[in-house]
C-alpha positions in Angstrom: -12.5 -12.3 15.9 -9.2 -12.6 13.4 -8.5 -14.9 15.7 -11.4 -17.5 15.4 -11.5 -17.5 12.0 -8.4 -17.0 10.6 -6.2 -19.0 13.3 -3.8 -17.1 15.5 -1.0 -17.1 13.7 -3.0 -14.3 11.4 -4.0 -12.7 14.8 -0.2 -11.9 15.5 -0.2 -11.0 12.1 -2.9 -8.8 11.5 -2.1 -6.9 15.2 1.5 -6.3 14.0 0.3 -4.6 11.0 -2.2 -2.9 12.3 0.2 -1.3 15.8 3.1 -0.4 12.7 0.2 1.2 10.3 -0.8 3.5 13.5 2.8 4.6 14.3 3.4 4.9 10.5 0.6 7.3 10.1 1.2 9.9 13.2 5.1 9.7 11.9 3.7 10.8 8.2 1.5 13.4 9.2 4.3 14.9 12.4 7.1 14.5 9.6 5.7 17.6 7.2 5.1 19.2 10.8 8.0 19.6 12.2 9.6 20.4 8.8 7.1 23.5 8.2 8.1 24.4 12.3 12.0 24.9 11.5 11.5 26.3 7.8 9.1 27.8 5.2 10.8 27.0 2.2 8.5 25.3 -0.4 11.2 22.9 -1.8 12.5 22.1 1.7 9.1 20.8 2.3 8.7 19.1 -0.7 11.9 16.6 -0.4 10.4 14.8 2.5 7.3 13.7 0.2 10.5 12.4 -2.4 12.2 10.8 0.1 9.3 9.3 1.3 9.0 7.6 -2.3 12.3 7.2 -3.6 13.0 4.1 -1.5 9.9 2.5 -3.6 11.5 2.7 -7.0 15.5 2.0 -5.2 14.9 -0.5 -3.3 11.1 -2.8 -4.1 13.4 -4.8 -6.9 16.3 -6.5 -4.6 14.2 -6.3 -1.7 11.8 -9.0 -3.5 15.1 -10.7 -3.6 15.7 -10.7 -0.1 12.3 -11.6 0.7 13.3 -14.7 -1.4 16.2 -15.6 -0.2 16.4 -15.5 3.8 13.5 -16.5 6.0 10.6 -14.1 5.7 9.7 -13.8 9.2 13.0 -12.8 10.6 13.8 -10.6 8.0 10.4 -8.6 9.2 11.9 -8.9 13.2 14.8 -7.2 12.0 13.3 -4.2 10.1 11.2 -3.5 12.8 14.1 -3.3 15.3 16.3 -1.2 12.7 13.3 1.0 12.3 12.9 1.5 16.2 16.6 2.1 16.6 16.3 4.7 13.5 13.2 6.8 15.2 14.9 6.3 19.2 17.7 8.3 17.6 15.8 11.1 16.2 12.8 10.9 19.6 15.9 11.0 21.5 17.8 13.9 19.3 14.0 16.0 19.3 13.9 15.6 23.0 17.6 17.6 23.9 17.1 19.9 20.9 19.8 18.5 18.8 17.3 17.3 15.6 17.4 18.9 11.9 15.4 18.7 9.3 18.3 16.9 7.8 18.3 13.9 10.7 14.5 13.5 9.9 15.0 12.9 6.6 17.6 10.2 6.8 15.5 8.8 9.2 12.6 8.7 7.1 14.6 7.4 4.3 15.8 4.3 6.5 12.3 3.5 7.6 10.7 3.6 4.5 13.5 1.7 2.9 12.5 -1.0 5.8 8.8 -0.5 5.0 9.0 -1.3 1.4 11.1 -4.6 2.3 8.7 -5.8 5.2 5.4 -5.2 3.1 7.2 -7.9 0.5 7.8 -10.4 3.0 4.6 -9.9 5.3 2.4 -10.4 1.8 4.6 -13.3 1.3 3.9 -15.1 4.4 0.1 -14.6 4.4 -0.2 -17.9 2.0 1.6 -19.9 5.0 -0.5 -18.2 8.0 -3.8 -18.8 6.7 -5.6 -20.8 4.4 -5.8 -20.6 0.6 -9.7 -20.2 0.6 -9.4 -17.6 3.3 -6.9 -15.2 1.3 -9.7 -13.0 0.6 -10.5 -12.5 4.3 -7.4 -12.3 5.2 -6.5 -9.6 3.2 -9.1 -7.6 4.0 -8.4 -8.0 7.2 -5.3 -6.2 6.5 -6.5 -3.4 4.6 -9.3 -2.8 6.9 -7.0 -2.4 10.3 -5.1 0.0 7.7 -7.6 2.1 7.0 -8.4 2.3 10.6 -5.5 3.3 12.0 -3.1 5.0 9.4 -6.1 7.2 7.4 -8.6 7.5 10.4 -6.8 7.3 13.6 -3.3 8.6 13.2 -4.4 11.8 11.6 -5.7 13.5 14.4 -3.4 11.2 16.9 -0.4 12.3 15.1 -1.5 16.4 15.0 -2.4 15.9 19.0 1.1 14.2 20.4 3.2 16.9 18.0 1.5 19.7 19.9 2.2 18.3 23.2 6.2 17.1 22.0 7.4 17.3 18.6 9.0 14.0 19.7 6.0 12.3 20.8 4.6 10.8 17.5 8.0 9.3 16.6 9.0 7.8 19.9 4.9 6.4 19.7 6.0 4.8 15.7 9.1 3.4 17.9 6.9 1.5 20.2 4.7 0.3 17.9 7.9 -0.8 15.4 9.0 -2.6 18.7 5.6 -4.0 19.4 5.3 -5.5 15.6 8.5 -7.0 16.3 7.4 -9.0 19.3 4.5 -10.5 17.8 6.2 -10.9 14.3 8.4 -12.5 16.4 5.9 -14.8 18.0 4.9 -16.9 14.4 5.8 -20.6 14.9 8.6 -21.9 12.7 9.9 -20.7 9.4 9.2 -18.9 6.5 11.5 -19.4 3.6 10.8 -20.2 0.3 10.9 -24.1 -0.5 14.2 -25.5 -1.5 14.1 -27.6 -5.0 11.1 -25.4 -6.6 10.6 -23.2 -9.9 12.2 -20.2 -9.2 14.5 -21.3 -6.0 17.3 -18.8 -5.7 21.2 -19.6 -5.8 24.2 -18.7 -6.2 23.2 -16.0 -8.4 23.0 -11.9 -9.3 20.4 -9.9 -7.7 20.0 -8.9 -11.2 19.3 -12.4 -12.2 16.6 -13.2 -9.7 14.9 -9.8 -10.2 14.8 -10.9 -13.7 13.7 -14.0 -13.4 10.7 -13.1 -11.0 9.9 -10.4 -13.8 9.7 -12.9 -16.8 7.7 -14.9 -14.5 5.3 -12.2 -14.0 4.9 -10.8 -17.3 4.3 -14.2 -18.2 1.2 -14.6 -16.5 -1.7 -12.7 -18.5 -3.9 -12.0 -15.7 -1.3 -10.9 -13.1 0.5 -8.9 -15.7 -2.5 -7.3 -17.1 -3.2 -6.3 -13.4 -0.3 -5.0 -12.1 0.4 -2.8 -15.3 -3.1 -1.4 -15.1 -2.2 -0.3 -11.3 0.9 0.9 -12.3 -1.4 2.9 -15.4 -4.0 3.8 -12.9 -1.9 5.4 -10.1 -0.6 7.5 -12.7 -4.2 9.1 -13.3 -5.4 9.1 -9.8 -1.9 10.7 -8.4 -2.2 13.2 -10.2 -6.0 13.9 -9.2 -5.2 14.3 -5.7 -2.3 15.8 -6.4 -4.3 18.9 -7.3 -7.7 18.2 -5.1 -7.1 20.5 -2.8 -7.2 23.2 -5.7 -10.3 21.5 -7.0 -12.0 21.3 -3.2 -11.3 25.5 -3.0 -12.0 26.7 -6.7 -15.1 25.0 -7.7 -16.5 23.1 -4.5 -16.4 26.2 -2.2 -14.8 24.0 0.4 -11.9 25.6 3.4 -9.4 22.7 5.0 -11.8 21.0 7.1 -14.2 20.2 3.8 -10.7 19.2 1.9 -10.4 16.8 5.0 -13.5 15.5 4.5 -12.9 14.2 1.6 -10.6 12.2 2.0 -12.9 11.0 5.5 -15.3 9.7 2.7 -12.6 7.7 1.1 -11.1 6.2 4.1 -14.9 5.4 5.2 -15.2 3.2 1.7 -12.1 1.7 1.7 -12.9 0.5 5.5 -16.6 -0.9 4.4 -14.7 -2.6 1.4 -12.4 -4.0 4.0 -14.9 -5.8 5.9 -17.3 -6.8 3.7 -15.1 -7.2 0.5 -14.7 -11.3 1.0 -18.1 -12.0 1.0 -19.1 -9.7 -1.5 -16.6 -10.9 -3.6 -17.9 -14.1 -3.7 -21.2 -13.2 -3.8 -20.8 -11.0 -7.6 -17.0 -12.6 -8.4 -13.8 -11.5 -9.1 -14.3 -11.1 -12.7 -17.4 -8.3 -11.8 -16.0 -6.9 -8.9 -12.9 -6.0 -11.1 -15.2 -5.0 -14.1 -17.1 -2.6 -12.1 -14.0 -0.9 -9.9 -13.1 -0.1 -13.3 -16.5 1.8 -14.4 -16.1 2.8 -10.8 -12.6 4.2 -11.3 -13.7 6.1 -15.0 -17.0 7.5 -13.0 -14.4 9.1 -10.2 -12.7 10.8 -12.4 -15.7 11.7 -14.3 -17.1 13.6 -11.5 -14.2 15.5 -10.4 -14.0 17.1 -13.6 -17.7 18.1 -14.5 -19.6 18.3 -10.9 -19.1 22.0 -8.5 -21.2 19.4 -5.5 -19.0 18.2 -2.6 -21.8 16.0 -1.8 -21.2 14.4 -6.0 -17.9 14.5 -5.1 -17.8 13.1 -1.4 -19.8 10.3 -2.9 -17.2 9.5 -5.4 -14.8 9.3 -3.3 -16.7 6.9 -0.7 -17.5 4.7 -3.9 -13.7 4.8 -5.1 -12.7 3.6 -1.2 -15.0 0.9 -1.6 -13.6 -0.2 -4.9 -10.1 0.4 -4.1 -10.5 -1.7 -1.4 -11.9 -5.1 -3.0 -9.3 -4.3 -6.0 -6.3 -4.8 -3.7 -7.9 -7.9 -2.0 -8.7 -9.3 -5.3 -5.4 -8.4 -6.6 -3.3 -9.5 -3.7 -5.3 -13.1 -3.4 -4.8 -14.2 -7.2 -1.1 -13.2 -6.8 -0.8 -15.1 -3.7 -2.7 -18.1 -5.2 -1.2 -17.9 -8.3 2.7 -17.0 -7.8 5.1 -20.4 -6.7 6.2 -19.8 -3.1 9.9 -19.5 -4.2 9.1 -16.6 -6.7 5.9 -14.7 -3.7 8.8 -12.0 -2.9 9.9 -10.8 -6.2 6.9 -11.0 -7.8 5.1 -9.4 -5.0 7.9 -6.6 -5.3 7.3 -6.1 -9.0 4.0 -5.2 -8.8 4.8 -2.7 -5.9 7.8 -1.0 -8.1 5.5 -0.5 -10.7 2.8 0.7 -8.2 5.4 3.3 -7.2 6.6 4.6 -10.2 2.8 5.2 -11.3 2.4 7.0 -8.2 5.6 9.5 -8.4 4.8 9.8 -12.4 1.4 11.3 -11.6 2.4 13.3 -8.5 4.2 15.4 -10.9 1.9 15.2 -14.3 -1.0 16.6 -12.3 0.6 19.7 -11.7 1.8 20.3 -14.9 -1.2 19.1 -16.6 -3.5 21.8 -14.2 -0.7 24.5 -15.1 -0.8 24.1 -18.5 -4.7 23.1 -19.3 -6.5 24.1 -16.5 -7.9 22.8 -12.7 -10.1 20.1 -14.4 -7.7 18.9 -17.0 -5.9 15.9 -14.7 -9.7 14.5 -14.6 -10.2 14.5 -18.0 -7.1 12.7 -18.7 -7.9 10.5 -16.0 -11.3 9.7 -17.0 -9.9 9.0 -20.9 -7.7 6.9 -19.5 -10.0 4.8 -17.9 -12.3 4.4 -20.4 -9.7 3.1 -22.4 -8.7 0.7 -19.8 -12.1 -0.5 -19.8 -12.0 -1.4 -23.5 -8.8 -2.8 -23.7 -9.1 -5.2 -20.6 -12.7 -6.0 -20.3 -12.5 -9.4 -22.1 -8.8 -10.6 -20.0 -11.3 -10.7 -17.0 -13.7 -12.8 -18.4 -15.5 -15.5 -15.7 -13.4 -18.8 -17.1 -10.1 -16.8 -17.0 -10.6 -15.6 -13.3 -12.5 -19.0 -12.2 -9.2 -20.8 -13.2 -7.0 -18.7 -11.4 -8.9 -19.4 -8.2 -9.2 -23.4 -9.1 -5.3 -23.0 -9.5 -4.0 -25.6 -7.2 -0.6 -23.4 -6.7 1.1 -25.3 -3.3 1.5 -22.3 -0.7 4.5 -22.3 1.4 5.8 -26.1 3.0 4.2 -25.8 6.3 6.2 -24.4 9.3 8.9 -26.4 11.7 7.6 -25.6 14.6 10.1 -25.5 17.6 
């Protein structure tokens, strides 16, 4: 089906994304595993979820740079075999009884180092693969085979293969590293950004080219305006989740498997938002379906705090799936429409460093937040914040603003050499 209508370039696309998202996923939920089996200190645990996200905030900047520079589709062939040599080592080290917790962090850190780098380039090549009126399917496409795999499948796929080896769900993210590479591997021609245009790279610092795709971004008043208020937004729902699990127990009456559910509802959403998130798009807009994730966003928030239902809340989350979703396929189209080929990598990598550090800023203010003010208090502040958010960007959204940015006739990438 990606096939037919999105060419099959996007089908070696989309089935490398979707194999690496799988192994990704049973590696994540193995990792805190196999950690918990060889210790029970607290802080122990807690460094694999930093170094997990550390490589975000060290490494998104110049790896928009090297998106930028070298040709995008090799530079994704070689992260994938760097990652499969990094997990073959610790499969390999599990399997004769020779693995630490200390190995399987460093290997962590290298493959989400690699992860950060290949997300830049694979969002860069999508305006090349496919074309520009089909970014919207496309990327949900993407998200959807995500969803799938890494926040349906891999959960109980990952808990199943550590039972029968603790090596099993690394040397299965191996393979599918391995597989990615293959068909990565299989795109026709090249992928580098055009000689001659705005924002070409040179001779010149990584400093200078991070800056310069920076200016360029907060340049642009719709991109700008978006990737702050994901940046803002992450903050607020990080630290939400970071304390759910409290919430779920203390007011909702609900044991693991309820907690689990949870986030089942959300992964459901954000898979119907996926499929259905191009046409509904253009059937209410950009400008409406980014108006209403943000009441959407506020009402999530909203509910967490006042509601003791799981069904309220279950709801919520479903809704907030849905609306994550379509925000990240809206959000990832105008960049890709909008953003000259030369500058796709850095830019693209801006947005994810802010992304990032949102994230890691609320994983530790919801704790502190709870601690000091109570369970309900991150919601609160979350659903302030949104409101805010609302009134302060409801009018950069408008239908003329948004219209042009999709009437933008932004060149994608020269097409590829084949041979």
């Amino acid at each position: 089906m990606t096939g037919e209508r999105l060419g099959g370039r996007f089908a070696y696309l989309w089935t490398a994304s979707t194999l690496s998202a799988l192994g990704s996923g049973t590696a994540t939920v193995a990792a805190p595993l196999y950690v918990a089996s060889h210790t029970d200190d607290p802080l122990v645990v807690s460094v694999g979820a930093a170094v997990s996200w550390l490589p975000w905030l060290l490494f998104a900047l110049p790896g928009g740079v090297l998106a930028d520079r070298t040709d995008r589709r090799r530079l994704m062939v070689v992260i994938d075999w760097v990652r499969v040599g990094a997990l073959a080592v610790l499969a390999t080290a599990m399997l004769v009884d020779r693995a630490g917790v200390t190995l399987l962090y460093v290997v962590l850190f290298v493959i989400n180092t690699g992860e950060v780098v290949f997300r830049t380039a694979a969002q860069a090549v999508l305006p090349a693969v496919v074309p520009r009126d089909r970014l919207e399917r496309a990327n949900g496409w993407l998200n959807g085979g995500t969803q799938v795999t890494q926040n349906m499948v891999a959960g109980p796929l990952g808990g199943f293969l550590f039972v029968l080896a603790a090596a099993a769900p690394f040397a299965l993210n191996a393979g599918t590293y391995a597989l990615s590479a293959v068909l990565v591997g299989l795109l026709a021609g090249t992928y580098r950004a055009g000689a001659g245009e705005v924002g070409t790279v040179g001779a010149r610092s990584v400093r200078a080219e991070v800056a310069e795709g920076f200016r360029w971004l907060m340049s642009q008043r719709l991109l700008r305006t978006m990737a702050l208020l994901i940046g803002l937004l992450n903050v607020t729902l990080t630290a939400a989740i970071a304390v759910l699990v409290l919430l779920a127990g203390e007011r909702l009456g609900l044991g693991s498997v309820g907690y689990g559910a949870l986030f089942t509802c959300m992964a459901v959403g954000g898979l119907l938002g996926s499929v259905v998130g191009d046409r509904l798009i253009a059937a209410v807009t950009a400008t409406w379906t980014v108006r209403v994730g943000l009441l959407v966003e506020a009402g999530l928030h909203l509910a967490l705090a006042t509601s003791r239902s799981a069904a309220v809340v279950g709801f919520a989350l479903f809704a907030f799936g849905v609306h994550g979703a379509l925000w990240n396929i809206v959000a990832s189209s105008l960049r890709q429409r909008l953003t000259p080929p030369s500058l796709m990598g850095r830019v693209g990598s801006t947005t994810l460093f802010v992304a990032a550090g949102g994230n890691c800023v609320g994983a530790l203010l919801g704790g502190v937040v709870a601690t000091q003010y109570g369970i309900t208090a991150p919601y609160w502040v979350g659903f302030a914040v949104a409101v805010a958010v609302i009134v302060a960007t409801w009018r950069v959204f408008d239908r003329a603003t948004v219209a042009a940015a999709y009437a933008e006739p932004t060149p994608n990438l020269p097409a590829p050499v084949v041979g």
